[in-house]
Backbone as numpy.savetxt, mean C-alpha at the origin, in Angstrom:
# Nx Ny Nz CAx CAy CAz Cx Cy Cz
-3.76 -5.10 7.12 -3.67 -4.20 5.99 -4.99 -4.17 5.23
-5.45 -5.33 5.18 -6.49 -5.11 4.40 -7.89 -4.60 5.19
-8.10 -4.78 6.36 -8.82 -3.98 7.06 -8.81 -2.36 7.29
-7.66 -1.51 6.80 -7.36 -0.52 6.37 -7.94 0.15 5.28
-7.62 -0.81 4.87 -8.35 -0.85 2.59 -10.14 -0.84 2.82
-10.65 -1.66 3.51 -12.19 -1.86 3.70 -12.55 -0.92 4.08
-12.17 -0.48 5.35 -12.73 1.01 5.89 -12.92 1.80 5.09
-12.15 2.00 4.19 -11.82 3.03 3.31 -12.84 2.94 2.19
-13.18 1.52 2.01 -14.31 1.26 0.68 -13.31 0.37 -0.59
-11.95 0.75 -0.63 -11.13 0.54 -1.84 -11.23 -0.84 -2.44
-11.22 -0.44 -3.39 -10.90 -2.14 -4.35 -9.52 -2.27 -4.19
-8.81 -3.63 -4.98 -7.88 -3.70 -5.15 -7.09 -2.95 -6.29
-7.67 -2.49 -7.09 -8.17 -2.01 -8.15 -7.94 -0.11 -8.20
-8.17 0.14 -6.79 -8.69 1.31 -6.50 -7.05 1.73 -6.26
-6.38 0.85 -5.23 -5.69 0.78 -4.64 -4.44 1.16 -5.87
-4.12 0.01 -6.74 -2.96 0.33 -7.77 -3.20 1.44 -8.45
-4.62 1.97 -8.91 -4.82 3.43 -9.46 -3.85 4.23 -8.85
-4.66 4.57 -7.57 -3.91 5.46 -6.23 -2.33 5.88 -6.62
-1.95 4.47 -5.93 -0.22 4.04 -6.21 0.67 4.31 -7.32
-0.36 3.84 -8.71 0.50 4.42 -9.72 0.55 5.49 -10.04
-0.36 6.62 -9.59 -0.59 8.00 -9.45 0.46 8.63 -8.95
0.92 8.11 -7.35 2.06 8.33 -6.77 3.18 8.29 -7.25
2.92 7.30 -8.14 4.43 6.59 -8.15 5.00 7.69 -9.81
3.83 8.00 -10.72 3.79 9.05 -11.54 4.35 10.17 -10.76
3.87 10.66 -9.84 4.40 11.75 -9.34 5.71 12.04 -9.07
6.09 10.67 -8.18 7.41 10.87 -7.98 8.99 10.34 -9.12
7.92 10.31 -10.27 8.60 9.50 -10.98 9.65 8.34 -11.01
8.87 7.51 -10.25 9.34 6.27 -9.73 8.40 5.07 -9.69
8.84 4.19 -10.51 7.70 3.35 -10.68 7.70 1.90 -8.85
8.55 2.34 -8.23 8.32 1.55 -6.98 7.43 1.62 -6.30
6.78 2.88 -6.42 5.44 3.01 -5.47 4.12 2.12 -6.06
4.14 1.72 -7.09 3.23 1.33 -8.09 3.19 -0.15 -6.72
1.52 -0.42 -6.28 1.25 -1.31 -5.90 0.32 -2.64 -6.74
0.54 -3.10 -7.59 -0.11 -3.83 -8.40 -1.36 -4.75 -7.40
-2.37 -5.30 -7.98 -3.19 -6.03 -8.01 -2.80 -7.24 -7.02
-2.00 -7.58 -7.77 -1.62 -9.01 -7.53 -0.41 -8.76 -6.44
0.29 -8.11 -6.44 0.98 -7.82 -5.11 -0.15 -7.16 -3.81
-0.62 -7.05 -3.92 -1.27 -6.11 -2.80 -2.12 -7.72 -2.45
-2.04 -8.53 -3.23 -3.23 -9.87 -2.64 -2.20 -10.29 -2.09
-0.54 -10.68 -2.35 0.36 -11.46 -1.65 0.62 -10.76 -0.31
0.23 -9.49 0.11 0.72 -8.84 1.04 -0.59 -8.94 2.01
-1.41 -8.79 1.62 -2.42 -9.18 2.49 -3.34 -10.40 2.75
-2.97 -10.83 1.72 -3.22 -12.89 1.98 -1.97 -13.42 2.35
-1.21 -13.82 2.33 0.26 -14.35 2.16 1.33 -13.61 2.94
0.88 -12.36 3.93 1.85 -11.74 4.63 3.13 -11.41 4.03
3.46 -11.22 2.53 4.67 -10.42 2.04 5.10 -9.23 2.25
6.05 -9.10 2.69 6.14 -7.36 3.03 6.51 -6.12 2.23
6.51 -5.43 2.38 6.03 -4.40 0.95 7.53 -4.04 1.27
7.94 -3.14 0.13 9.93 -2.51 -0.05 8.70 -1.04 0.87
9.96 -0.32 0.97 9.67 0.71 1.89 8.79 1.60 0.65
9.12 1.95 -0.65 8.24 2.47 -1.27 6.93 2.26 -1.44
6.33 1.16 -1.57 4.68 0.55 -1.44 4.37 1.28 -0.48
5.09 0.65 0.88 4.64 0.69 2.09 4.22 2.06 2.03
5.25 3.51 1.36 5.03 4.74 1.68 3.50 4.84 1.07
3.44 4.35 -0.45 2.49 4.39 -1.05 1.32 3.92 -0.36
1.22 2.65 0.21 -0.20 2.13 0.55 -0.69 3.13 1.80
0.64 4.02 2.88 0.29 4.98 3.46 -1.06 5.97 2.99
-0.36 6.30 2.01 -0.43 7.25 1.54 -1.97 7.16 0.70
-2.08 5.94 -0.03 -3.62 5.75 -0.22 -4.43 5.17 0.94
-4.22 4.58 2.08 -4.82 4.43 3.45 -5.17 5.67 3.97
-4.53 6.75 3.73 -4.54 7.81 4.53 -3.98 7.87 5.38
-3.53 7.53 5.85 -2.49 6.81 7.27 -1.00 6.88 7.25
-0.66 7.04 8.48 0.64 7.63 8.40 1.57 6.13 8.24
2.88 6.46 7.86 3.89 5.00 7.40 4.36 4.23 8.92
4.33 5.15 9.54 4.22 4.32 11.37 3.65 3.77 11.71
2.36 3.65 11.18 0.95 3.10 11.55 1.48 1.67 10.76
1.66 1.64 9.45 1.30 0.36 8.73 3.13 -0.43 9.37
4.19 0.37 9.60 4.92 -0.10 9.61 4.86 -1.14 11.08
3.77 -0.60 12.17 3.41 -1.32 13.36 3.20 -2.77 12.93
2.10 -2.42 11.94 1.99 -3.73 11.49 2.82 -4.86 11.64
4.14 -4.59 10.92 5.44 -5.57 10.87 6.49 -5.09 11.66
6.00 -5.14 12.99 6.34 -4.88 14.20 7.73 -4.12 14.31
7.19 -2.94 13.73 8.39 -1.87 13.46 7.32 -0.81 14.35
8.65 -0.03 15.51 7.89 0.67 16.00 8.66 1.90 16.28
């Protein structure tokens, strides 16, 4: 996941902007990827609720199949 984020350039920082943007949109604060969650998920292997996951898609650029490979969902 976080090799996703690098390519891209993003901070962690960059990342919860993004998310809470989303998560404004859909008026739902689940998409909101915080700071400090996005370090447990990519240091610590925590797995995101399906909303992040849509979200971190969605600021990756990348489709939710892609990241869901990740956690060997295929």
């Amino acid at each position: 996941m976080r090799d996703l984020r690098d390519e891209l350039g993003l901070t962690m920082r960059d990342v919860h902007r993004l998310t809470k943007k989303f998560g404004k949109q859909r008026r739902n604060s689940d998409y909101i990827v915080s700071p400090s969650r996005l370090s447990d998920i990519e240091k610590h292997g925590h797995t995101p609720n399906l909303y992040r996951l849509h979200a971190l898609a969605l600021a990756y650029r990348s489709k939710t199949g892609k990241l869901l490979k990740l956690y060997g969902i295929s």
